[in-house]
C-alpha positions, 0 to 999 in steps of 0.5 A, spaced: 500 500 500 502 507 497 502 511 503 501 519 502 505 523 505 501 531 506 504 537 507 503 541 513 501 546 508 495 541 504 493 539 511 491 547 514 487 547 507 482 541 509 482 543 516 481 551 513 475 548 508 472 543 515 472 550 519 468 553 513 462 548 512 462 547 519 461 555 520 455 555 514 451 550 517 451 552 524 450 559 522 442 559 522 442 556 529 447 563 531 443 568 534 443 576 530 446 581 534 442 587 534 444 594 536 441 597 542 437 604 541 441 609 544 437 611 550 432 617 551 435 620 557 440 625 559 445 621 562 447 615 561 449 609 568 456 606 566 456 599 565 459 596 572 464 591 572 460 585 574 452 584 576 446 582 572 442 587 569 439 591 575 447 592 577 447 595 570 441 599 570 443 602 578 449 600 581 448 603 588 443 609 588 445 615 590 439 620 593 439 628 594 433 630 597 434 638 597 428 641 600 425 649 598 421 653 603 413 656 602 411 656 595 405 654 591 406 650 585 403 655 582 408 660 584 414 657 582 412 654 574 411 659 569 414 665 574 419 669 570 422 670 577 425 662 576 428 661 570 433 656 571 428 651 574 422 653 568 427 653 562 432 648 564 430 643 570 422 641 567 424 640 560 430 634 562 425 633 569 419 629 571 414 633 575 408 632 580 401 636 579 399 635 585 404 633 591 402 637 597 405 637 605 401 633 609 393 635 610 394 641 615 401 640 617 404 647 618 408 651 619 416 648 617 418 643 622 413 638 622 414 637 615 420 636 615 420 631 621 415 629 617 419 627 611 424 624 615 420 619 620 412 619 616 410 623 622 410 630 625 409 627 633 404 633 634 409 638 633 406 644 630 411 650 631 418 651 629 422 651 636 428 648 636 432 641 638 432 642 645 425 643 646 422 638 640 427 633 640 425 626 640 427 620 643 424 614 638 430 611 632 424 610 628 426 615 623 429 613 616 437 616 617 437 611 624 434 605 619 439 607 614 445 607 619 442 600 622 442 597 614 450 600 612 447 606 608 451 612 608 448 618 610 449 625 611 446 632 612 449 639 607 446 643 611 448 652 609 451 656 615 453 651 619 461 650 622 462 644 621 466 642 628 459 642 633 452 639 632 448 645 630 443 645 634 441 652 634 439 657 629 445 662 627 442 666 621 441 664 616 441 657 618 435 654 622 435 648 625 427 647 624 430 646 617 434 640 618 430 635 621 435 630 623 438 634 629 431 633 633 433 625 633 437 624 640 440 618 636 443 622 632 444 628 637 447 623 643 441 627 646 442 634 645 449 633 646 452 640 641 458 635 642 456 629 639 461 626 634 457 622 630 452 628 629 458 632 627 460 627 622 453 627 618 452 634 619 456 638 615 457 644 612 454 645 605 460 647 602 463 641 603 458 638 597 462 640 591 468 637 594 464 630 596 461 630 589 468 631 584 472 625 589 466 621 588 465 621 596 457 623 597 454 618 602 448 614 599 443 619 602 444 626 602 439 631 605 441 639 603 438 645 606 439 651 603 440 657 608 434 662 609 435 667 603 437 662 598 431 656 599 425 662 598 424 662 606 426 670 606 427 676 600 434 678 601 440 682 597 442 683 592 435 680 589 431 681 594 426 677 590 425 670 594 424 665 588 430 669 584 434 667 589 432 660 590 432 660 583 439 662 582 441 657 588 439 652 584 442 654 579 448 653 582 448 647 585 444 642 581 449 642 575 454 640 580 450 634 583 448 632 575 455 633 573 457 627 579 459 620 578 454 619 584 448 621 579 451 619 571 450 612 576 443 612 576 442 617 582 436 620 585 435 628 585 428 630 589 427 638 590 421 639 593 418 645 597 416 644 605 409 647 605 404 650 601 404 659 602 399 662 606 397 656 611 394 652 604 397 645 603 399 646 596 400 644 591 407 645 592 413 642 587 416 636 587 421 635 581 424 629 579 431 628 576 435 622 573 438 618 569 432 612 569 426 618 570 421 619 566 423 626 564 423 630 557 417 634 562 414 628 564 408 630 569 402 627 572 396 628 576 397 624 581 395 626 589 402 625 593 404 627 600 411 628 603 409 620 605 410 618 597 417 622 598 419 618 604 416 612 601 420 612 594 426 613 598 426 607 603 423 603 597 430 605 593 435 602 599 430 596 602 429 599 608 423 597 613 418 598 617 415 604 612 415 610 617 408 613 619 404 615 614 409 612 608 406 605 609 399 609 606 402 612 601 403 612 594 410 613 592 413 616 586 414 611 581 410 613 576 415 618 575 421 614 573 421 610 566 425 604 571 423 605 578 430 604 583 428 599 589 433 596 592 433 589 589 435 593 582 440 597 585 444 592 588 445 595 596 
């Protein structure tokens, strides 16, 4: 028998035309790739290193809550005194109609505790820590704490090196609602380390958000002349004041690695003008709402607020009247719970 010797070259041929044929006969069973659309909203999340889709869609959300003082909606949309917020934050925005604070719940204080705990605990003036605190750790920067979840105050006007637990204009302690809580005040203790850890001087914010070092949660309160509380120079004009400090502030939160990776802006105002209950705003921002001007009719409460935000970390017991409420959801194209962000 004649035995064929093939060449290295011959053989790499047959293997070539083999690997071919094998390819045009599987080629039907191979699933097309297609080319996602590019995404409708204004940011985008970046992909993360590792996780499913829900990682992809939030990594670990961030929440800015900044809270505004005593207007009307309708003293705010439109108003030629609030450019910034008319033609730059509703286009790219989702936004309620009919967001109101708690049915009769005036003046400031109780709302703010109210967005802190589901509860105003009775209170109805705006006296200071030292007489309205309260002793019980059932309120959301103690459920935060309990859970691993970072938390801080921004607060405008304060040192930094005390627990602010009195007024020094333009700062007002009925403003910051933490600093009514014993847990986080070690009992009005001006002294309390872990309360001047978590209540910081605003202007601390910027540097946080380019070192990518925010806590997951982030209250920020505006002073009493840049939150529409007082008319002060050189505006005089207590929304175009407000106006131009949000116009100041939020490009830097937008602009944050925290917010491009699916984080949360909520602005909203404390209460309705004149002892009404609103409606007042409530302007949604980020990377997974709605936006492009989206609104609806939908009836919430500074409840829907707090039971959004203990929904986007996974934290129980829904506080006070959150476990009523009905919750922002409506507002965001994909809603961040806890089980899509990967907390």
């Amino acid at each position: 028998m004649r035995i064929i010797r093939a060449s290295p070259a011959w053989i790499c041929g047959v293997v070539l035309l083999i690997g071919i044929a094998g390819i045009a006969w599987a080629s039907p069973l191979i699933p097309r790739v297609e080319k996602l659309p590019a995404t409708t909203h204004h940011s985008a999340a970046p992909p993360p290193r590792s996780g499913g889709a829900a990682r992809r869609a939030f990594g670990r959300a961030t929440v800015f809550l900044i809270v505004m003082e005593n207007h009307n909606w309708a003293d705010i949309k439109g108003n030629p005194s609030a450019p910034y917020i008319n033609d730059a934050l509703l286009p790219r925005a989702s936004y309620a109609a009919r967001y109101d604070n708690p049915p009769g719940n005036h003046p400031s204080l109780p709302n703010y505790l109210w967005l802190e705990a589901g509860t105003s605990f009775g209170i109805h003036d705006d006296n200071a820590p030292g007489i309205d605190h309260q002793g019980t750790t059932a309120h959301l920067v103690t459920l935060l704490r309990n859970a691993g979840i970072s938390w801080k105050a921004y607060q405008e006007n304060i040192d930094g090196r005390t627990c602010p637990l009195t007024g020094n204009y333009p700062y007002a302690p009925k403003h910051n609602p933490t600093v009514y809580f014993d847990d986080v005040t070690g009992a009005n203790d001006p002294r309390s380390a872990y309360c001047i850890a978590h209540e910081r001087p605003y202007t601390e914010l910027a540097t946080d958000l380019r070192d990518n070092t925010t806590a997951r949660y982030n209250l920020i309160t505006p002073n009493l002349c840049d939150d529409m509380h007082d008319a002060c120079a050189p505006t005089n004009d207590a929304v175009k004041q407000g106006d131009a400090w949000l116009a100041r502030a939020v490009p830097r939160i937008l602009a944050s690695a925290a917010y491009r990776a699916g984080g949360v802006l909520l602005i909203t105002w404390d209460e309705g003008e004149g002892g009404a209950d609103g409606p007042i705003g409530m302007i949604v921002l980020s990377p997974h709402a709605k936006g492009h001007g989206y609104r609806n009719a939908i009836h919430y409460t500074h409840s829907s607020a707090l039971r959004t935000i203990e929904e986007i970390f996974g934290v129980h017991p829904l506080l006070g009247d959150a476990a009523r409420a009905t919750d922002l959801r409506d507002l965001f194209s994909t809603f961040p719970t806890a089980s899509r962000n990967g907390r």
